[in-house]
C-alpha positions as CSV (number, residue, x, y, z in Angstrom):
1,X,-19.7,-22.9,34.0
2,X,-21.0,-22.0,30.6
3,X,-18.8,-20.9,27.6
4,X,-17.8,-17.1,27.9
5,X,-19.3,-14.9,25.8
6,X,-17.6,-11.9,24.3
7,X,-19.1,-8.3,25.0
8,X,-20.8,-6.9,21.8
9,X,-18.5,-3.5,21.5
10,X,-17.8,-4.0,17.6
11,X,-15.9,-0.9,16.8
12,X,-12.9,1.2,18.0
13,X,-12.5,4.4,15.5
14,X,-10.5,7.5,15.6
15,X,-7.0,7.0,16.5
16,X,-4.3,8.2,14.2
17,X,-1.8,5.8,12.2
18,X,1.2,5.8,14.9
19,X,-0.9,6.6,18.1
20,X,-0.6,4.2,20.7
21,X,-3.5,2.8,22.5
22,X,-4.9,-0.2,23.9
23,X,-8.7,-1.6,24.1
24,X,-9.6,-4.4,26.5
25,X,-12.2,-6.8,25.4
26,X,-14.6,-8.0,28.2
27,X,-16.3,-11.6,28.4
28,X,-18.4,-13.7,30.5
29,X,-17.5,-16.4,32.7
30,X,-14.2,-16.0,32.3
31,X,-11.8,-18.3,35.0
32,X,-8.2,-16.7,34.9
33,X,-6.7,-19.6,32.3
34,X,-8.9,-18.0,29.6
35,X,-7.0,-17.9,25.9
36,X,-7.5,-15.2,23.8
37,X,-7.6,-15.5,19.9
38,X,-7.6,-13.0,16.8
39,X,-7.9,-12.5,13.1
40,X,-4.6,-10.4,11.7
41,X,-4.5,-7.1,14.0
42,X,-3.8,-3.8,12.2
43,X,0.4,-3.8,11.7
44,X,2.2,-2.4,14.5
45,X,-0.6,-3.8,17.3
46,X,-0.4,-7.1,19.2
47,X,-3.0,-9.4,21.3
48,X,-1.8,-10.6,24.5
49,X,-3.8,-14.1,24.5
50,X,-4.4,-14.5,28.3
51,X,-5.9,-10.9,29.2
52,X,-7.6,-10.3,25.9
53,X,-5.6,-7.0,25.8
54,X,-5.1,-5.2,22.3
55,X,-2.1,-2.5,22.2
56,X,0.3,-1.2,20.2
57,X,0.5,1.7,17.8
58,X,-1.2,0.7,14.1
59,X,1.8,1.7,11.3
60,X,-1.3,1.3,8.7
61,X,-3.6,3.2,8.0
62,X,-7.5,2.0,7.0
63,X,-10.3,0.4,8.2
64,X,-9.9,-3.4,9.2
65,X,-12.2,-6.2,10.4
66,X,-10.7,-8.2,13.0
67,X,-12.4,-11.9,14.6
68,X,-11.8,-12.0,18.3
69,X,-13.1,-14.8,20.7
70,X,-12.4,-16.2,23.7
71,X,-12.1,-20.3,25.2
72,X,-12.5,-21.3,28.6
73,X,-12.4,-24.5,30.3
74,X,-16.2,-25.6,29.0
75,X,-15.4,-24.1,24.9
76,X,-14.9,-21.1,22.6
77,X,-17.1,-18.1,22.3
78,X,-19.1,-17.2,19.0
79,X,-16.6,-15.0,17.7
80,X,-17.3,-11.8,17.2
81,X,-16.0,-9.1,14.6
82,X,-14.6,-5.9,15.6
83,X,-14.0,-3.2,13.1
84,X,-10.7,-1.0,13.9
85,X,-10.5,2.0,12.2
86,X,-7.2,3.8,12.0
87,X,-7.3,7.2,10.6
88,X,-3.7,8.5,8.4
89,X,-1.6,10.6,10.6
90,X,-0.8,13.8,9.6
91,X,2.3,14.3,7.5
92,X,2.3,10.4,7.5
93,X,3.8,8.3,4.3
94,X,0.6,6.5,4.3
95,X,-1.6,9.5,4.1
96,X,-1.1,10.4,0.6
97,X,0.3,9.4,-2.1
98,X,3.2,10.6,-4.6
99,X,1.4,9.5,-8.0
100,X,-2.8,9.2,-8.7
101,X,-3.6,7.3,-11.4
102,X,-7.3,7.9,-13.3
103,X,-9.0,4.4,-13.8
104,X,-11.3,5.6,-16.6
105,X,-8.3,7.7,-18.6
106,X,-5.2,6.5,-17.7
107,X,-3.6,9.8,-16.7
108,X,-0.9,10.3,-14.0
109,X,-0.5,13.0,-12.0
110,X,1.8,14.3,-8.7
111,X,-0.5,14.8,-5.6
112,X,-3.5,14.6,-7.3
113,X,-3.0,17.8,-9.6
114,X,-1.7,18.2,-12.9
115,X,1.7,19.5,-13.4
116,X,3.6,21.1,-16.2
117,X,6.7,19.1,-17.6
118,X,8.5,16.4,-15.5
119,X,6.0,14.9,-12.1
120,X,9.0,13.6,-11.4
121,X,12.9,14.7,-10.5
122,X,15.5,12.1,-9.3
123,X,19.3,11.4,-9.5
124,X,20.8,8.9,-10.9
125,X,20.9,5.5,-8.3
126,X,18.1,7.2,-6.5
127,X,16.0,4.4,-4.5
128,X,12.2,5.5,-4.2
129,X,9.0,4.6,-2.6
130,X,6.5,5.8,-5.1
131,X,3.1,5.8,-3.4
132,X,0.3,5.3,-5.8
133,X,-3.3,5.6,-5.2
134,X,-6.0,4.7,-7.9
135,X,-9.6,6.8,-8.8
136,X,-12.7,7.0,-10.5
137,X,-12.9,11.1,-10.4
138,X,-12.1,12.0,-6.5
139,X,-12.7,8.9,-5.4
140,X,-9.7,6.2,-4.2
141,X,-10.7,3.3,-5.3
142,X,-9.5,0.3,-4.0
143,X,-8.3,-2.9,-6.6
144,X,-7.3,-5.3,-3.8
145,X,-4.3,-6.9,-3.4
146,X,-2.6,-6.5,-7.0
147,X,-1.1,-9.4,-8.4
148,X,1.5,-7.0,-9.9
149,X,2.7,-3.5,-10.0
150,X,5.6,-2.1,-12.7
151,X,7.5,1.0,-13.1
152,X,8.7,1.7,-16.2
153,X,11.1,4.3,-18.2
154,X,11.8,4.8,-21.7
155,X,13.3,7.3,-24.0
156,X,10.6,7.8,-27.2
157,X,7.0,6.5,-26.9
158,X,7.6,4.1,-29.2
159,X,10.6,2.6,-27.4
160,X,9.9,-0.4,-25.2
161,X,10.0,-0.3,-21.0
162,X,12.6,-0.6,-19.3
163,X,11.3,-2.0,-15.8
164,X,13.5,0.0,-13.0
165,X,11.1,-1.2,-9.9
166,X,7.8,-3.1,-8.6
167,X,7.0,-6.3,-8.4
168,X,4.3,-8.9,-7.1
169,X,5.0,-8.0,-3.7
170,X,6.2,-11.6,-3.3
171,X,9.9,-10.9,-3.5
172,X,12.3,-10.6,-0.6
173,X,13.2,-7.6,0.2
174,X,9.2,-7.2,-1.4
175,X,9.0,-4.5,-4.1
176,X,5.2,-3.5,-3.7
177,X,3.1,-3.4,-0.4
178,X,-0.6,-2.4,-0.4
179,X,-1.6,-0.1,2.5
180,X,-5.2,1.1,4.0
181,X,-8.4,-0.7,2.4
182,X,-11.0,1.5,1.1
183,X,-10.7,5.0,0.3
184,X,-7.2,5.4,2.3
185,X,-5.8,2.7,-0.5
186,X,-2.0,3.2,-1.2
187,X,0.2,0.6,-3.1
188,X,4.2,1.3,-2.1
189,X,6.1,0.7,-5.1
190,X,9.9,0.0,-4.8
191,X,12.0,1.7,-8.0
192,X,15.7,1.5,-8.1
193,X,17.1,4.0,-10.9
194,X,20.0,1.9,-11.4
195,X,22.7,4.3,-13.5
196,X,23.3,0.9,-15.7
197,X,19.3,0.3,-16.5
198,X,19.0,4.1,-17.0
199,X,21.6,4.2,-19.6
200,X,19.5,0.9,-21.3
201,X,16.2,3.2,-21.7
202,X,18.0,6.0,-22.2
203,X,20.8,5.1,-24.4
204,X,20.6,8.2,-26.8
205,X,21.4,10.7,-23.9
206,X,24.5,11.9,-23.4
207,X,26.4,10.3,-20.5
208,X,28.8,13.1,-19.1
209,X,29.2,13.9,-15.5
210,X,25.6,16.4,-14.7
211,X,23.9,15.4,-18.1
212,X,20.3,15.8,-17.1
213,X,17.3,14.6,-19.0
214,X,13.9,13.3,-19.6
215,X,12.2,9.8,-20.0
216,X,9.1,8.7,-20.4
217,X,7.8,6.1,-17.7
218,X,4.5,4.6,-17.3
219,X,3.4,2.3,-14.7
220,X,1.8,-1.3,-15.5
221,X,-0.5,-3.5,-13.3
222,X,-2.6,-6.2,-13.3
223,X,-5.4,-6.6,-10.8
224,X,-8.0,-9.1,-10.2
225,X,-11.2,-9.2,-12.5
226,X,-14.2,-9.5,-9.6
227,X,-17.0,-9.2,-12.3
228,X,-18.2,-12.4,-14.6
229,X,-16.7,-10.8,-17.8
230,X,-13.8,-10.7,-19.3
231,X,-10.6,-12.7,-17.8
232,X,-9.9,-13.4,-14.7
233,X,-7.5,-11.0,-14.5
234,X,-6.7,-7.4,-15.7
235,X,-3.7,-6.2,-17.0
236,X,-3.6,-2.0,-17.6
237,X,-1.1,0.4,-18.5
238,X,-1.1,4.1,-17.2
239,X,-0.7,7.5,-19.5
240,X,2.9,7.8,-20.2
241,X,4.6,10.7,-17.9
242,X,8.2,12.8,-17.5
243,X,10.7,11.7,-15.6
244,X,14.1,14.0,-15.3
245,X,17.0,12.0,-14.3
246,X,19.8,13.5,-13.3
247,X,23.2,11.5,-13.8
248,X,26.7,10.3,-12.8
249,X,26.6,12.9,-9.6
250,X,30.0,13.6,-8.7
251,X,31.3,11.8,-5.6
């Protein structure tokens, strides 16, 4: 019996981030003890190794390249490479993001438009996801896996950061995640507005019981350098932005 060989169907497009649905792979000479083998799947979907079967519901959005191939008693198939592409449900996390930052100025804004005074409102000890997506114009672009993502608050301009979430997405619990590949690109960033760390940035503020106010935050990041210039790596700071804080909400 020869080695299997794995069909040539090389994409599967169109289902939504959360949809379930399965695809089953079809191979030559296959004998019933067959194993089946994969690259990473899309989060959220699972190969079961002795039918070939892929299933599950992808909690990702993006496009991703997965190596399948198949081994029976006489050797392994070529592998072949099959292209999932899952598209961002609607109302999803993952289809958006909170914060858009322009590459080529540095400017922040809220849903991809510019607002007038804070982007931002939170309470004091407020934990928040802050989904950030990166462009040239109206185009995502997508930086790869960054080897660091920082938010930031401070009171003045001149005043230096006070770091209140992020990280290398290396920590445990992680503090940044990058979702999607391509133009659905969106790095999760974890921010904690501890009430002690706000008082550090904002130390001038009054600290009754209600006081509202507003910082200034940026967001810092350094991402890999792919072009033979420069360092290896590249280290950039975003336009600085409003934040309002509200404080010390009463029990």
């Amino acid at each position: 019996m020869p080695v299997p060989v794995v069909n040539t169907t090389t994409s599967i497009l169109g289902y939504k981030q959360h949809e379930p649905w399965s695809y089953q792979p079809w191979a030559s000479d296959l004998t019933g003890d067959d194993g089946w083998t994969s690259s990473p799947l899309p989060t959220g979907m699972s190969l079961n190794s002795g039918t070939g079967l892929i299933s599950g519901a992808a909690t990702v959005a993006g496009v991703f390249i997965v190596g399948l191939q198949v081994t029976n008693s006489n050797g392994t198939s070529l592998p072949i490479s099959l292209t999932i592409g899952i598209e961002p449900a609607s109302g999803s996390l993952n289809s958006g993001a909170d914060v858009s930052i322009n590459l080529s100025t540095g400017a922040v804004t809220v849903n991809t438009a510019a607002a007038e005074g804070p982007l931002l409102t939170v309470k004091e000890d407020d934990d928040l996801l802050l989904y950030v997506q990166f462009r040239r114009g109206e185009t995502v672009v997508d930086l790869g896996t960054l080897a660091s993502l920082y938010f930031g608050l401070k009171e003045l301009d001149t005043d230096a950061l006070v770091t209140l979430g992020g990280g290398t997405g290396a920590e445990t619990p992680k503090r940044l995640l990058k979702t999607g590949s391509g133009t659905t690109t969106t790095y999760i960033c974890a921010v904690k507005f501890d009430g002690t760390m706000v008082e550090a940035a904002l130390s001038n503020h009054e600290a009754d019981e209600g006081t509202s106010f507003v910082g200034r935050a940026e967001l810092q990041w350094v991402e890999t350098n792919a072009l033979l210039v420069g360092p290896a790596t590249l280290k950039r700071t975003s336009q600085t932005f409003e934040v309002e804080v509200v404080r010390d909400m009463v029990a």
